[in-house]
C-alpha positions in Angstrom: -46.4 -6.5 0.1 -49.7 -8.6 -0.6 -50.8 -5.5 -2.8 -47.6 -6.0 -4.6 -47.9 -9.7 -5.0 -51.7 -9.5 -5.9 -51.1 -6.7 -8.5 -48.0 -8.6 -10.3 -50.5 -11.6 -10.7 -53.3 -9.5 -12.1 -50.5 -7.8 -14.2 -50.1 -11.4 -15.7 -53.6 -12.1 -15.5 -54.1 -12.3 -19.7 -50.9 -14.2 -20.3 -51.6 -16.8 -17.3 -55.6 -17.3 -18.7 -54.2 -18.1 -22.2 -51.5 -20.6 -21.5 -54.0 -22.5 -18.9 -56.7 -22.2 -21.3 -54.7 -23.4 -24.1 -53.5 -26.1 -22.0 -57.2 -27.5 -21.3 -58.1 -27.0 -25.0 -54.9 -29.3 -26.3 -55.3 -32.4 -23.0 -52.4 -34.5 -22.8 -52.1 -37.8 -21.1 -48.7 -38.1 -18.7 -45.7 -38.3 -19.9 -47.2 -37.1 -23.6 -47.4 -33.7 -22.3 -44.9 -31.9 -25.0 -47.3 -29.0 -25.7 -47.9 -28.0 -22.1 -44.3 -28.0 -21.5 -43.5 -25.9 -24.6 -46.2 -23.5 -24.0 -45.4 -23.3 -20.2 -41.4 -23.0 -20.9 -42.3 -20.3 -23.2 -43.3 -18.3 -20.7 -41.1 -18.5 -17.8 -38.2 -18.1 -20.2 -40.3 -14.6 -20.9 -40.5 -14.2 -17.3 -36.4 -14.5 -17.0 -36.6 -17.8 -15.5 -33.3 -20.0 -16.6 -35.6 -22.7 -18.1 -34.9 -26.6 -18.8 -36.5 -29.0 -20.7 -36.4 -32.2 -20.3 -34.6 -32.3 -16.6 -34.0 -35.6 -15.0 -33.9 -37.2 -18.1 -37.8 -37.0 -18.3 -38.4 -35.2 -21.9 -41.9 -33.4 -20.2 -40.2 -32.3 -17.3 -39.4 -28.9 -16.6 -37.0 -27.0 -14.2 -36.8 -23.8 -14.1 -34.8 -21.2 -11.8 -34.4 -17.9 -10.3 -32.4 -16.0 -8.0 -29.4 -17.8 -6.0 -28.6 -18.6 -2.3 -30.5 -19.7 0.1 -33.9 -20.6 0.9 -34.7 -22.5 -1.9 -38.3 -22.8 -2.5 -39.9 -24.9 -4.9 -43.6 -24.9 -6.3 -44.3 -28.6 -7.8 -46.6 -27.8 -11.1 -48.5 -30.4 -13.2 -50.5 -30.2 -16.1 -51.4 -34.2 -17.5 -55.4 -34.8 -18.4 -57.7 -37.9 -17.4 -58.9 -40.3 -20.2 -62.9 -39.9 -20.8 -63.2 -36.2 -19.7 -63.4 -34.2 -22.9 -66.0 -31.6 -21.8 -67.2 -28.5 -23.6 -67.7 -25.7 -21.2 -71.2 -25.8 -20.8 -73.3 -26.9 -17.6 -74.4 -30.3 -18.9 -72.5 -33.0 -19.9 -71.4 -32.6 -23.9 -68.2 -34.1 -24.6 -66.0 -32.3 -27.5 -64.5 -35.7 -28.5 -66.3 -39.0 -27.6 -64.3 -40.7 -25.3 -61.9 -38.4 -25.8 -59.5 -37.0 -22.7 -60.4 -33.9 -20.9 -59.0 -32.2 -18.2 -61.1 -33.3 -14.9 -58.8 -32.8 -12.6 -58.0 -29.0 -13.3 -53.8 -29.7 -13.8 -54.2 -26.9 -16.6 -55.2 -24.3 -13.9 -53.0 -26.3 -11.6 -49.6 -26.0 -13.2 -50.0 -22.4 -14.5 -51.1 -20.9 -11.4 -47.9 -22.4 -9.8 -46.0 -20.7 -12.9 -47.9 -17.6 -12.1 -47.4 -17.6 -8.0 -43.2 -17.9 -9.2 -43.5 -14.6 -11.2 -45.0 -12.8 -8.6 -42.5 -14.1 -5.9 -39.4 -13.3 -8.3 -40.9 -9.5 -8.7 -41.1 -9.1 -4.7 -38.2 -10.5 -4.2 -36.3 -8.1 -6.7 -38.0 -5.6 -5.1 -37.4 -6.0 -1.4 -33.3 -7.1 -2.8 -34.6 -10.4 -1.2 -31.8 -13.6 -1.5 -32.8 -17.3 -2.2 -34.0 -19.2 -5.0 -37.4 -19.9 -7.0 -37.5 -23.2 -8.6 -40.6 -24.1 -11.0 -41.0 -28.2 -11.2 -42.7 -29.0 -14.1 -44.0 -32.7 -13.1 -45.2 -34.7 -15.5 -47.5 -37.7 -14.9 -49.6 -36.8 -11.6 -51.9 -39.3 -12.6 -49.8 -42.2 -13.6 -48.6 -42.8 -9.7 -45.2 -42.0 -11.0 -44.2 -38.6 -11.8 -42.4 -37.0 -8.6 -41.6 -40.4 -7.4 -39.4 -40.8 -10.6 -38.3 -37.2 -10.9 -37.1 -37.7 -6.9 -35.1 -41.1 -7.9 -33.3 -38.8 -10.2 -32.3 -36.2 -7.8 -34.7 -33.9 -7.1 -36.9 -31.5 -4.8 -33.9 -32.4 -2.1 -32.0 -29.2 -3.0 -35.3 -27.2 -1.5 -35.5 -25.9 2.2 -39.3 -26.5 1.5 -41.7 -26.5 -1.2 -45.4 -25.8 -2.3 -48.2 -26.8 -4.0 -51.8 -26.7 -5.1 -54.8 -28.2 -6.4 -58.0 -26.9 -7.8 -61.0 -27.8 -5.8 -65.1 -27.4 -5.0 -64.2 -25.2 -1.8 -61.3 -22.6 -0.4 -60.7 -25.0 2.3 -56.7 -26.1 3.7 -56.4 -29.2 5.5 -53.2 -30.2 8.0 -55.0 -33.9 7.3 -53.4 -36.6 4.9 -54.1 -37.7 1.9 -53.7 -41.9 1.4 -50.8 -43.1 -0.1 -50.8 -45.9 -2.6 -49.7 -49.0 -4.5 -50.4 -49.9 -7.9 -50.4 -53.5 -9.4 -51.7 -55.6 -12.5 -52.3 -59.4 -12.0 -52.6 -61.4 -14.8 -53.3 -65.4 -14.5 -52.4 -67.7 -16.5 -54.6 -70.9 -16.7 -55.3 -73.3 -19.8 -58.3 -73.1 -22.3 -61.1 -75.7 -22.6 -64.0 -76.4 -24.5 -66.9 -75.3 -21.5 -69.7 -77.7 -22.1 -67.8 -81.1 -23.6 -64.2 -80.9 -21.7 -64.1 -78.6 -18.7 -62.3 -81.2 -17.2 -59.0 -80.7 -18.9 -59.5 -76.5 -18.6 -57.9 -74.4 -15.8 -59.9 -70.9 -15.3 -57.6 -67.7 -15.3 -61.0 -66.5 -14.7 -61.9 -68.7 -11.2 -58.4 -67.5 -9.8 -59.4 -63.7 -11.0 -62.2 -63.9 -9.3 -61.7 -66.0 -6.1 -58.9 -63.2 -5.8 -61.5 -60.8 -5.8 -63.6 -62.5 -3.0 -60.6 -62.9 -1.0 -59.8 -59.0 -1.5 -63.6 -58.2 -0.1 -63.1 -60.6 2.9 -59.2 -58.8 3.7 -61.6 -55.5 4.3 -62.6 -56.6 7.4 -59.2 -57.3 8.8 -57.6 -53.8 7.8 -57.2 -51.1 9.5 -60.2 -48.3 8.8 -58.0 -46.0 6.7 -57.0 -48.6 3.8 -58.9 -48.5 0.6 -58.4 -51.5 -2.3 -60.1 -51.0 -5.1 -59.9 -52.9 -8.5 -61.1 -52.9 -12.3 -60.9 -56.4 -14.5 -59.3 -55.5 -17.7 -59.8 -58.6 -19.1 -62.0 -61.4 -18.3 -62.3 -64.0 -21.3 -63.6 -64.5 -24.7 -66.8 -66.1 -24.4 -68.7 -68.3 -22.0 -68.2 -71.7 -23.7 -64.6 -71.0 -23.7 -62.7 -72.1 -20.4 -60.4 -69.0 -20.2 -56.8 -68.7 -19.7 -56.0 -65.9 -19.3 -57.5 -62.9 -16.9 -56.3 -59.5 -15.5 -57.3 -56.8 -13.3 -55.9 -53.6 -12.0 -55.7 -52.9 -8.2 -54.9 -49.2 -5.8 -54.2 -50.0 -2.8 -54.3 -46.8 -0.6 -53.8 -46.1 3.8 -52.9 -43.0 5.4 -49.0 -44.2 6.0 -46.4 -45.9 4.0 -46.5 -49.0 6.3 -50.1 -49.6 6.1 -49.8 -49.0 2.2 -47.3 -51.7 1.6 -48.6 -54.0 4.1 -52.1 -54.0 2.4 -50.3 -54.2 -0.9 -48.3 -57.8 0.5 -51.8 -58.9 1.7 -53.6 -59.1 -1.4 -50.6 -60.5 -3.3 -51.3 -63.2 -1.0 -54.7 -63.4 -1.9 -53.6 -63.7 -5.7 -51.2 -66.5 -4.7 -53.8 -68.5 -2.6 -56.0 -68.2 -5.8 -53.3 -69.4 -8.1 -53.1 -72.1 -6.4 -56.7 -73.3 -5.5 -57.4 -72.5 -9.6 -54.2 -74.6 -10.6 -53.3 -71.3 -12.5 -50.2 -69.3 -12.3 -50.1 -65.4 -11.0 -48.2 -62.9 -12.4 -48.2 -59.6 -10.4 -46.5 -56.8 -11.7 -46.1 -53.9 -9.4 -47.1 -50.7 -11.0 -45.4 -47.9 -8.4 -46.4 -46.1 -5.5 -46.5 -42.8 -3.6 -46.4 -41.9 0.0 -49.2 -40.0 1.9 -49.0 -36.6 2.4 -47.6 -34.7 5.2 -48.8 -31.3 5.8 -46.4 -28.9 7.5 -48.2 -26.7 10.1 -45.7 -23.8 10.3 -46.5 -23.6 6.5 -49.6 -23.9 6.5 -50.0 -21.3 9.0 -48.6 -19.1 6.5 -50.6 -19.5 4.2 -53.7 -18.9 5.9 -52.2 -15.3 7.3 -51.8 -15.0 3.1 -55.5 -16.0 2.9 -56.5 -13.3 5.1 -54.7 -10.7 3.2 -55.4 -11.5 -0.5 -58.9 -10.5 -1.8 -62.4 -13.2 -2.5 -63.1 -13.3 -5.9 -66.3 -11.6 -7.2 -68.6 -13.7 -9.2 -70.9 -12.5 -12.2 -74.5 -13.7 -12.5 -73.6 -15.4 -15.2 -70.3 -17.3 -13.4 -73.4 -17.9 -10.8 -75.5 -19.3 -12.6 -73.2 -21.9 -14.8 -72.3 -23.1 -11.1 -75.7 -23.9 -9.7 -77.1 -25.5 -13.1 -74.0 -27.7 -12.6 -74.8 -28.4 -9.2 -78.2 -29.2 -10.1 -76.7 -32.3 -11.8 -75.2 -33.9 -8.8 -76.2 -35.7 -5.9 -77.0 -33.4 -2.7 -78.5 -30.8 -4.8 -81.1 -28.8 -2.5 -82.6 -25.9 -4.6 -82.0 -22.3 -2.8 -79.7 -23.7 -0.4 -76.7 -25.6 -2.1 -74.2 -22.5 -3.1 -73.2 -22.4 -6.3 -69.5 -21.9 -5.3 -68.1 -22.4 -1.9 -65.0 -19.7 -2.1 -64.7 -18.1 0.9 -62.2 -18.9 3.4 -62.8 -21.6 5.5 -60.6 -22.4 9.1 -57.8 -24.5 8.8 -58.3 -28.5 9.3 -57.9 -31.5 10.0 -59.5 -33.7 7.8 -58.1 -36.3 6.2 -58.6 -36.9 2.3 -58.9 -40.1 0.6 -57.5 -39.4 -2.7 -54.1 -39.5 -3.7 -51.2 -36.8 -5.0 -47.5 -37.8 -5.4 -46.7 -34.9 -3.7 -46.9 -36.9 -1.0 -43.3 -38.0 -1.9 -42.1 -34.4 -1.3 -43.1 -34.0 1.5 -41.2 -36.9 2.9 -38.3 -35.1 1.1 -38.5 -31.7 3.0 -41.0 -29.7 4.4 -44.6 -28.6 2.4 -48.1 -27.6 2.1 -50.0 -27.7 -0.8 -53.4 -25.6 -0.6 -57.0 -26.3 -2.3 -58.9 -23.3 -3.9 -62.0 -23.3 -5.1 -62.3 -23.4 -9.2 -65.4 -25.5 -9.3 -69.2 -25.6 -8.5 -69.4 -26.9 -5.3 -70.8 -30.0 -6.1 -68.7 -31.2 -8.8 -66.9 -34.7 -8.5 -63.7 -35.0 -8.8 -62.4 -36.1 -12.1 -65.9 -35.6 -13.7 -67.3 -33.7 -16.8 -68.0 -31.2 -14.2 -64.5 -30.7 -13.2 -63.6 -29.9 -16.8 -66.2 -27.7 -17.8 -65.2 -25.5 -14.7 -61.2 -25.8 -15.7 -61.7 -24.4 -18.9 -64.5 -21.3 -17.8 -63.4 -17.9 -16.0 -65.3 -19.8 -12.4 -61.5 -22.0 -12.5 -59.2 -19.0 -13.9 -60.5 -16.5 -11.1 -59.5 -19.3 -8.4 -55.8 -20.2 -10.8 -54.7 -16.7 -9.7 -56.0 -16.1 -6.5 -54.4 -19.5 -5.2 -51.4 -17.8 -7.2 -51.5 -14.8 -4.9 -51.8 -17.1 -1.8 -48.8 -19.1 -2.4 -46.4 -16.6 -3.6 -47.9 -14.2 -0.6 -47.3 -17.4 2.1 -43.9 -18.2 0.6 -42.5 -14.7 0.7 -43.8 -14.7 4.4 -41.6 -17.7 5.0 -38.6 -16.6 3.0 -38.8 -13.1 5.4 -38.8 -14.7 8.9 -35.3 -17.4 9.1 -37.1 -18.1 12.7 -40.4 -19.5 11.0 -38.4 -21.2 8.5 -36.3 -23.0 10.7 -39.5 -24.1 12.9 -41.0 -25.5 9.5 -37.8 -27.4 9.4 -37.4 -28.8 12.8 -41.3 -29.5 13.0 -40.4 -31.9 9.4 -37.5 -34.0 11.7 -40.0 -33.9 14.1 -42.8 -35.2 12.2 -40.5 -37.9 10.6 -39.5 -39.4 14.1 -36.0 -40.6 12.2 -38.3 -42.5 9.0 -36.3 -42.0 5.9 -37.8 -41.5 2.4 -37.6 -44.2 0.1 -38.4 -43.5 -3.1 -41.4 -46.0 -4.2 -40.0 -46.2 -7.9 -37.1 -48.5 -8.1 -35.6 -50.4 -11.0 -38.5 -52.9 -11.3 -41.1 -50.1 -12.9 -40.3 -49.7 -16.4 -38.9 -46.5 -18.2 -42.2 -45.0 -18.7 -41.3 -42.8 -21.7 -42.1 -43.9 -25.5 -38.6 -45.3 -27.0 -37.4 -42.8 -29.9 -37.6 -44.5 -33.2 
């Protein structure tokens, strides 16, 4: 069967390259992503997938289905950019637009190879007279913090006896390790304004509080535990040095290995924004900006998917492919001439190592079990969402590793979707791993509908 499944990817090979390169050539930001869905619909309609735009209420959210019965498997695609990654595909940093968004995080290889791993599963399934169910997410908004969180409020992934997933990365290499989870929030004080020099008597600095919050933030590291990460960017800071200022804002991630750590981080530094409110004499708004939960790799699955590894072919490279790697590599840190290699793509042993980073998949994997599996489509030095990352999305380096991690999932799904035994020991190792924790979804009614309004 992995012949099969390998030769209905390659089949698709030209159809899959032009909707992910077109996708990387037109970047949209989440929840703007209207081309990317069309295009994508497009072809799973083609590909006799009962198709729906729009699901959940979420006009760039996509549903699509085949087959019926039980297992249910579902393969969570995205396909938002970053802002300030337009790249040319070239080994040097040339933007195509100034400023412009770019797609440095590879969610145009990302969601089509998903698209293209379900077209190979339906055709083995058809052809072995196999029952069960493909679903195709379309997820919009990987980025944003909020995209399967809100698609999940609104009912779904729970139908699935399991799901998968996958990301483009610098090496072939699966981890059983989590990925943080994370809290977003804006705070925004409110002080009042002052001539500097001849009254700052009378002023109260939205600025001090910003930035005694700040100070109180780098003195909270210590007393965390060593997975949490807080990191922050001030948005806006004042007018002009003679001007008392009052008002100030900054953006804060708060990120830990579990859910508890997350929100108990997350309640911590609100506390430091409320100590500074009222040292300043300044008021603090905090506006919570959603969350996600870590990740929770399931072993049975994973297992699966490295017997899959085992069976589908390495890419072959080209001088050329090569080449574009190593000058890439050549313009990042840890470069060591004849020894870095220009792609890391074969195989590496399952881990444990835990990633630092952040995916909302996270959230379905508190909803049943998953995996979601990394495959090299970039030099292996490239940074994640860098110029480096985009120029490898859009060249034939990040389409060879689209459809071989296409091959591995739909190749590790149909092993699942064979054996009810191994399925079952997924699902039991899931309660297991839960120990009786229920998922809440991190979205609620206080997170705006993130959607333009319709004039």
């Amino acid at each position: 069967m992995n012949t099969s499944i390998c030769n209905v990817v390659d089949s698709h090979a030209d159809e899959l390259i032009r909707l992910a390169e077109n996708i990387w050539a037109h970047p949209e930001m989440g929840w703007k992503e209207t081309k990317a869905v069309e295009w994508t619909a497009e072809v799973l309609r083609a590909n006799g997938f009962e198709t729906e735009v729009g699901a959940y209420d979420m006009p760039t959210c996509i549903r699509a289905v085949f087959g019926k019965g039980r297992p249910v498997v579902g393969f969570c695609a995205e396909y938002d950019c970053l802002p300030g990654l337009s790249q040319n595909v070239c080994s040097y940093q040339n933007p195509i637009v100034e400023g412009g968004d770019g797609h440095g995080c590879g969610h145009n290889l990302l969601g089509t190879g998903c698209l293209g791993a379900c077209i190979a599963l339906k055709e083995a399934m058809i052809k072995d007279n196999l029952s069960g169910t493909v679903i195709f997410y379309g997820c919009p908004a990987e980025e944003q913090l909020l995209g399967k969180g809100l698609m999940a409020r609104q009912g779904a992934f729970k139908e699935c006896d399991f799901t998968i997933a996958w990301h483009p990365a610098t090496a072939s290499r699966d981890t059983l390790g989590c990925h943080t989870g994370v809290e977003g929030m804006k705070v925004e004080f409110h002080g009042r304004t002052a001539h500097a020099a001849g009254e700052p008597q009378n002023g109260r600095s939205a600025l001090d509080a910003l930035q005694l919050m700040n100070i109180g933030v780098e003195f909270l590291r210590e007393h965390v535990t060593d997975d949490v990460r807080m990191h922050y960017t001030i948005t806006d800071g004042g007018l002009a040095p003679n001007i008392v200022p009052d008002y100030a804002a900054a953006r804060y991630f708060i990120r830990a290995l579990s859910r508890k750590a997350t929100v108990d981080a997350y309640e911590r530094v609100c506390k430091c924004a409320e100590g500074a409110a009222i040292m300043t004499d300044t008021k603090a708004v905090i506006t919570r900006l959603g969350g996600l939960y870590p990740t929770l790799q399931n072993h049975v699955i994973g297992e699966a998917i490295q017997e899959a590894r085992k069976e589908v072919p390495l890419n072959t490279y080209t001088e050329e492919e090569l080449r574009f790697a190593d000058e890439i590599n050549q313009k990042a840190a840890g470069y060591v001439p004849g020894k870095t290699l220009p792609l890391d793509y074969e195989d590496q042993t399952l881990q444990t190592r835990n990633i630092f980073g952040s995916t909302d998949y996270g959230d379905v994997e508190y909803i049943c079990p998953g995996f979601q599996v990394n495959e090299c489509t970039a030099a292996s030095l490239s940074s994640g969402h860098s110029w480096m990352m985009t120029a490898s999305s859009g060249h034939s380096i990040g389409m060879k590793g689209m459809l071989r991690a296409a091959k591995i999932m739909a190749l590790g799904t149909y092993k699942l979707m064979k054996d009810p035994a191994r399925l079952e020991a997924a699902k039991e190792e899931f309660r297991n791993s839960l120990n009786g924790e229920v998922y809440e979804c991190p979205i609620d009614d206080s997170i705006p509908w993130p959607y333009p309004k319709e004039d």
